[in-house]
N, C-alpha and C positions, 0 to 999 in steps of 0.2 A: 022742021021737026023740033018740036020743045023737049026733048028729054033731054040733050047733052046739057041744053041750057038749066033746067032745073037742078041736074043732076050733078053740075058745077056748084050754084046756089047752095046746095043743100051740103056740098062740101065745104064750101067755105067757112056754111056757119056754122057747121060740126067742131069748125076749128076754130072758133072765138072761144078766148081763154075768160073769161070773167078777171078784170084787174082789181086791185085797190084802189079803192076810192075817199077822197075825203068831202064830204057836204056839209058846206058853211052856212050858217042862219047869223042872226045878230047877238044871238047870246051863245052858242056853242058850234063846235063841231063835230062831226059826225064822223068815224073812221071804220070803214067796211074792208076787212084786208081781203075778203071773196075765199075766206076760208070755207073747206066744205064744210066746218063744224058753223058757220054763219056767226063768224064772231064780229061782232059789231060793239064801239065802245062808242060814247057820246062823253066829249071832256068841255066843261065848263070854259067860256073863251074870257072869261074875269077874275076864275081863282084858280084855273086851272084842277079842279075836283074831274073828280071821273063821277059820273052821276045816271050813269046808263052802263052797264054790263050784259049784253046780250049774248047768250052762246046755245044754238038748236032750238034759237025761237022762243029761250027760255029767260025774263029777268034775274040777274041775280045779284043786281046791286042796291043797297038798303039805299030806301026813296028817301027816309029824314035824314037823313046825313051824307053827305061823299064820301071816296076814298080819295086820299091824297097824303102829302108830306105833314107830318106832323098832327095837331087837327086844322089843316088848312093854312094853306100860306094867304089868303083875303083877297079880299077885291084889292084893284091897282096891278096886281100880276101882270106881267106883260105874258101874252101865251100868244104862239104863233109857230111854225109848220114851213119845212122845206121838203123837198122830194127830192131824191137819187137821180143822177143823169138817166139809169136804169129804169127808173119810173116804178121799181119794185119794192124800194123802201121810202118811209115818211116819219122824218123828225119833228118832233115836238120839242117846244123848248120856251118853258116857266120859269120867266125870270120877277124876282122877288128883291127889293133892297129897301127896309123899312126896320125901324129898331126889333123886328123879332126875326127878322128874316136877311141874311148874304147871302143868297145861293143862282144859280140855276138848275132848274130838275126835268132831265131828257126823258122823253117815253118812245119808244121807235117801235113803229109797226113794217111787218113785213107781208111781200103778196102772200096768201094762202096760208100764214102761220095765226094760229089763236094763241100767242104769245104777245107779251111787251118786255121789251126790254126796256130796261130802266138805266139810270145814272145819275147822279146828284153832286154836284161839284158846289163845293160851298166852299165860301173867301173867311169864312168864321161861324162857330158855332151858335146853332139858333139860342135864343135866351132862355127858350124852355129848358134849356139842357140836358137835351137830348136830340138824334137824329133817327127818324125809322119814316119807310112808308105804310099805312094801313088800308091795307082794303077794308070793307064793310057788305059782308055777302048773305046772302041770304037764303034760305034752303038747302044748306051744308049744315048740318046741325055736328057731323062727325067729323073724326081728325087723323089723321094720321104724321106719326107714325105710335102717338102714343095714346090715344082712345082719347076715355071720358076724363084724364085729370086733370082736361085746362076746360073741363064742361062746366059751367058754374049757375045754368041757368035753373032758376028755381031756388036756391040757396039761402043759407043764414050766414051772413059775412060773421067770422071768427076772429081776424085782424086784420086790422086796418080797413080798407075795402078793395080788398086782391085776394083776401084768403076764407072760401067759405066751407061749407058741409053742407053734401047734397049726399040724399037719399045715405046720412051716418056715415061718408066717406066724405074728406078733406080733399077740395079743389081747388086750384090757382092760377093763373096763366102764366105764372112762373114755372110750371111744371112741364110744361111744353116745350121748354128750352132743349138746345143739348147741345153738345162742344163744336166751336167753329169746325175744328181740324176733322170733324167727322159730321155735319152737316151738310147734306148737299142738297135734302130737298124737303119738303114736308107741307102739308096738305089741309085743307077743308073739301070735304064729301061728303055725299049723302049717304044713308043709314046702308047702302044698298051697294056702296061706292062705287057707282056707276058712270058719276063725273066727280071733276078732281078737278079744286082751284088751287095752285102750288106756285110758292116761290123756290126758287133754284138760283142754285151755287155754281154757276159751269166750271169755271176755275178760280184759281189765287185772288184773281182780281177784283170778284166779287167784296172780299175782308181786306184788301192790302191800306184802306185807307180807315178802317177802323181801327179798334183802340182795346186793347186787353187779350194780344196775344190769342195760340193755338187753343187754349182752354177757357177762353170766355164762354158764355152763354147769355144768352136773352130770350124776352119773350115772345115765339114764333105763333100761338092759336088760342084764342079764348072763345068759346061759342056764351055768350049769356044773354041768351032769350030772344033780345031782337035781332040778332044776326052775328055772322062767324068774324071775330077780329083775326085777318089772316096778316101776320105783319111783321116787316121786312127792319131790324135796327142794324142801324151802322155804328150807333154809339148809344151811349147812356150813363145814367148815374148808376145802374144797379151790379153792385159791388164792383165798382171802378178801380183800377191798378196801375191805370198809367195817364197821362193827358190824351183828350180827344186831337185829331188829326183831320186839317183842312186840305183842301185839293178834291180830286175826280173822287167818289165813292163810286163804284160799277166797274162792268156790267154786271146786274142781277137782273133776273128773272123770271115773272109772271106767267104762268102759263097753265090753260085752261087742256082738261082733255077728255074724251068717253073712254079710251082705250089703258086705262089702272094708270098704274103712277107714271110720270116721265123722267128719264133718264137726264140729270145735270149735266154728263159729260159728252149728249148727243147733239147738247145746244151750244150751234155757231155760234162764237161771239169776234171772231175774229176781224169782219167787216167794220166795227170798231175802230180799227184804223187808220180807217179811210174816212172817217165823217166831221173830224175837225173839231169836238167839239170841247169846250173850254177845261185845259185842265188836266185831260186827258192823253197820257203818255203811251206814244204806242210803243210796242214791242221792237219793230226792225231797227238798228241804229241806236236805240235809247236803251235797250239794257241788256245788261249782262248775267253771269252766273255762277254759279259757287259750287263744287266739286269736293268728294274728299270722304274719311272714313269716320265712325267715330266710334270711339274705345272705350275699355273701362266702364260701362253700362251693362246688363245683363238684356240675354235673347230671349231671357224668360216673359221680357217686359215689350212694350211696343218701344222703340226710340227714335223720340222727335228732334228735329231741328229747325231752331227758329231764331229768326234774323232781323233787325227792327231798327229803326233810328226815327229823330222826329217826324220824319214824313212818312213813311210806310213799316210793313209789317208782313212778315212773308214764313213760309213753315213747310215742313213735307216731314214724313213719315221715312225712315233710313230703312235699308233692308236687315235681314236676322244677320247678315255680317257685317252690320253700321256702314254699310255704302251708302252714299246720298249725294243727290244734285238737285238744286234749288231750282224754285220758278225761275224766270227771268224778273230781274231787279234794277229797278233805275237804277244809275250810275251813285255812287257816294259811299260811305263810310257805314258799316254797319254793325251793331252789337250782335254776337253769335253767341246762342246758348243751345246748350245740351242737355237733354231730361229722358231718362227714365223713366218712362211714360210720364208723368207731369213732375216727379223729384227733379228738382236741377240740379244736374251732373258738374256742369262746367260752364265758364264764360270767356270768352275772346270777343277779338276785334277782327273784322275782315272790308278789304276795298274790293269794293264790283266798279269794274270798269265797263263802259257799252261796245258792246258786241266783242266780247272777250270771256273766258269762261277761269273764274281764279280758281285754285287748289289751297282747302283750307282745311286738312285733317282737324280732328276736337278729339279732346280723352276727357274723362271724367279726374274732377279733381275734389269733388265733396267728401271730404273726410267719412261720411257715411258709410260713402259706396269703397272708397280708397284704405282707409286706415286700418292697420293691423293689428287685431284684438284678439282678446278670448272673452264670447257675448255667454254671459250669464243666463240671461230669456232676453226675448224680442217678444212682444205682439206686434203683429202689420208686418207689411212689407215699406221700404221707401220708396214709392209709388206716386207721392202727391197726391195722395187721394185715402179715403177712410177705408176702401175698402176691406173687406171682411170682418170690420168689426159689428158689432150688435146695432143691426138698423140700417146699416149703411145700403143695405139692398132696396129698401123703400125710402127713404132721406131723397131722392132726386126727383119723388112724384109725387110726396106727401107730406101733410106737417109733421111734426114730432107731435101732436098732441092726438095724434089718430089710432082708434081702435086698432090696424094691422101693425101698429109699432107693439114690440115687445118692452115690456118696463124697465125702463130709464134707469133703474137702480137696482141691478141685480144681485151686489152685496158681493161679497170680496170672492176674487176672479183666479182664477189657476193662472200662473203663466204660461202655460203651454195651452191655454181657451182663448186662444185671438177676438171669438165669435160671440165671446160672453163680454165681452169689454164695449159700452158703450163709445158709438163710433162720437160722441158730443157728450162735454161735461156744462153745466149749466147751474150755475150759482142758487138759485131758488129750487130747483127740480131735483139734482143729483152731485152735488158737491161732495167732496169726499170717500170716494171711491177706492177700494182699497186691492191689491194685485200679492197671493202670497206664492210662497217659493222656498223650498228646503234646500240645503246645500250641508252637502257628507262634513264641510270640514269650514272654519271661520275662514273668512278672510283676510289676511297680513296685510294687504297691502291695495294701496288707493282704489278705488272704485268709480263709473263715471256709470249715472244715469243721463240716457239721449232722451228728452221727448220731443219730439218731431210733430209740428202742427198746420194744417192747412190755412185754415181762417182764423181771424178772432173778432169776435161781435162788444161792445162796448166797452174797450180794452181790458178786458179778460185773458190772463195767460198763467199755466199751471205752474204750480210750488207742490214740490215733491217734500213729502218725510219719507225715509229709510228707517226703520225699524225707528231707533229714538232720535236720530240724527234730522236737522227740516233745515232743509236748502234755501239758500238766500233767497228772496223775492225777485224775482225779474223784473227790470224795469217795461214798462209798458209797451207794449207794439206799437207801429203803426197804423194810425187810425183809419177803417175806413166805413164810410161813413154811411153805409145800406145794412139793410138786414139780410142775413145770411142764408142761415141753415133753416128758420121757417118758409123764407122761399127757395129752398129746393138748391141752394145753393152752398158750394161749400172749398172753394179756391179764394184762396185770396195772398196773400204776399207767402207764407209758408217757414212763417219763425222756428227756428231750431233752439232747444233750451236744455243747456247742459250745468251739471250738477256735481262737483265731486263728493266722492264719498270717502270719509276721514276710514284708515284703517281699522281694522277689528271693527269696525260696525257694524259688517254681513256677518253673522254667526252661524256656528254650524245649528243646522237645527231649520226651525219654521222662520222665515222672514218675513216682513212686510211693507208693500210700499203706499203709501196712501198719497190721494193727488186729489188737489184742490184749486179750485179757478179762484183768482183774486184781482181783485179791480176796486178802484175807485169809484167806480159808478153803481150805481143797483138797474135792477127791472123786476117782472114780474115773469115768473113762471120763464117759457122759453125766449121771451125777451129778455131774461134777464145775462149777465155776461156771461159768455161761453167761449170755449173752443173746440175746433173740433180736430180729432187724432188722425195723424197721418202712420207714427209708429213710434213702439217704445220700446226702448232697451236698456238696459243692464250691462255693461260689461267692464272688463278689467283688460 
């Protein structure tokens, strides 16, 4: 009787799982993880580009060009591929050692996942100067999580060739950015967003080998015409604040899907661990952690803590009663600071030992937040950031030269109008800006204007007059060496500029304080030097 026999047969191969597969030719490989979304990648076996993107049978990687590290680490690449004792995952590993390139750059596929994890361990920074991976996708014309302001396709470039006007609205791929400490994932989709090509943040370790701290930003989506730049920076020159940092950059992660956005903190990265690969510090035995309260900051505000020395850079977010416990952190000496949401509170030193958890309370110690006064007016909060001044709501998606900005020179400001006070002053555009203020009775005795400043673009930094009285010049900031506030950005070192004021100066009556950017350098229009306001006070 044939039935048992068939009826085995057809059991069996009910139960053949579809595995990963890799298929080798003489110029590429072919990587099938047997997802059921039929994700299929084809990577170059001589520059290691990814030059084939298939997901549900659909291409979606631009045919003239790759994705890959930088624009292409070149022929000579050594690219070549292990497999898990498990036979469930498969490393790739692009090695590169040629004057523009130190690195190896991992891509790990796993069975049944339409993900790549990624990693990039570089012994020195590329000459371009900078580090990102880029895809090059095609039929995602949309972006999430910020729409059309990194769409630039069809456009009149406005400055430089990053910044255009499409359909009378100001577009950038700088505009796509947004703070490490709160980026975890963000996307290219279609109009319909039905698929979704996303890089993800699963945890710390994704930023710990980058460079500019919990409040960096770069450029994550530009769509312009031929296809969506979806791209992953570890580092860069744009608005730089600290030195770049060598070692493992990763895990990050690629990840294709039909089912809306995917979730950072759903992706294992744990297995990491286990794969040996250059550079790369695991977790068990190698680090430690850092415990404690921190004080002296307000609940009104978010409060961060961030921890960094040459080699790494690590952050979390403290609870509304300043509790906090750090990632786990290699072993070594670390600078610990405290903010205010991005104002820095405080700085200390703390040792992480491996596999030991230290106790390292932080208070706030900036005179700002600390010092005992009587504040005449304030605009702003100390925040680090421009918030609620005039603009500051669209300043992170748009130029200043855009039809939604409100005019730049709104002519002398209440102090008690936070919202009237341009969040940027700019030497060609709005210099001289003036803030009035009545007070019942003169004042006797000394006076100190705070202005508190985020950025400064071509060493531009403000010089206050009090009524007739005009404060010494500042000497120059620290230079650095990008453009700021036209792209969307507005952190940078955060100089504080105090000012006294000679007695009987405040009078009773109308006062006034006028404030002007001064530099030695010039520009034109928004390029010309500026700064931009974090907060300003008055007090005695």
């Amino acid at each position: 009787m044939l039935w048992p026999t068939l009826f085995s047969f057809l059991f069996a191969w009910a139960g053949v799982v579809r595995a990963i597969t890799v298929t080798t030719s003489s110029s590429s490989y072919v990587v099938d993880t047997a997802s059921s979304y039929n994700f299929i990648v084809t990577i170059s076996r001589s520059t290691c580009d990814i030059t084939s993107l298939k997901f549900y049978g659909t291409e979606y990687q631009y045919q003239s060009t790759g994705s890959h590290i930088a624009s292409g680490l070149g022929s000579g690449t050594s690219v070549s591929y292990t497999t898990s004792p498990s036979g469930d995952t498969v490393i790739f590993a692009c090695t590169q050692s040629s004057s523009s390139f130190d690195l190896t750059h991992y891509m790990v596929f796993r069975n049944g996942a339409a993900n790549i994890w990624m990693g990039t361990s570089i012994n020195s920074e590329p000459s371009i100067g900078e580090l990102r991976y880029i895809f090059r996708l095609t039929g995602l014309t949309a972006a999430y999580p910020f729409g059309d302001v990194s769409y630039t396709a069809g456009g009149t470039a406005i400055e430089g060739s990053d910044v255009y006007t499409v359909s009378g609205q100001t577009r950038s791929k700088f505009y796509s950015s947004d703070r490490f400490i709160d980026q975890s994932v963000y996307c290219a989709t279609d109009s319909g967003a039905t698929v979704h090509a996303c890089f993800l943040r699963p945890n710390h370790q994704a930023t710990e080998k980058s460079s500019g701290g919990p409040f960096f930003r770069d450029i994550s989506l530009n769509y312009g015409g031929d296809y969506h730049s979806v791209t992953y920076y570890m580092n860069s020159g744009h608005v730089p604040t600290e030195s770049f940092r060598t070692g493992f950059h990763g895990p990050y992660v690629f990840a294709m899907t039909r089912s809306g956005i995917p979730s950072a903190s759903s992706i294992d990265v744990s297995f990491f661990d286990t794969l040996g690969l250059k550079n790369y510090v695991p977790t068990s035995g190698n680090r430690g952690y850092v415990k404690g309260t921190a004080t002296g900051v307000s609940s009104n505000f978010p409060i961060v803590v961030h921890w960094y020395n040459s080699n790494y850079q690590f952050w979390v977010y403290a609870s509304s009663s300043g509790a906090f416990t750090s990632p786990p952190m290699p072993a070594g000496s670390y600078t610990m600071k405290l903010y205010q949401d991005e104002f820095l509170a405080a700085t200390q030193t703390v040792t992480v030992s491996a596999g030991s958890t230290a106790t390292s309370n932080i208070a706030a110690t900036a005179a700002a937040l600390t010092q005992s006064r009587t504040t005449i007016f304030k605009l702003g909060d100390y925040d680090g950031q421009p918030t609620g001044f005039l603009n500051a709501a669209n300043q992170l998606r748009m130029h200043p030269s855009d039809s939604r900005m409100s005019s730049w020179s709104p002519g002398t400001v209440s102090s008690t109008a936070t919202g009237s006070w341009p969040m940027a002053m700019f030497v060609a555009v709005n210099n001289g800006q003036k803030i009035s203020f009545s007070l019942s009775s003169a004042v006797t005795t000394t006076a100190t204007l705070r202005i508190a400043t985020t950025l400064s673009f071509a060493g531009g930094r403000p010089q206050a007059t009090v009524n007739s009285y005009t404060c010494s010049a500042p000497a120059a900031p620290t230079k650095i060496d990008s453009r700021g506030v036209t792209r969307g950005a507005y952190r940078g070192y955060g100089e504080i500029y105090e000012c006294t004021i000679p007695a009987n100066t405040l009078v009773s009556g109308t006062n006034t304080v006028t404030i002007n950017v001064i530099s030695g350098s010039s520009g034109d229009q928004f390029l010309s030097p500026n700064v931009i306001f974090d907060a300003i006070e008055l007090f005695r």
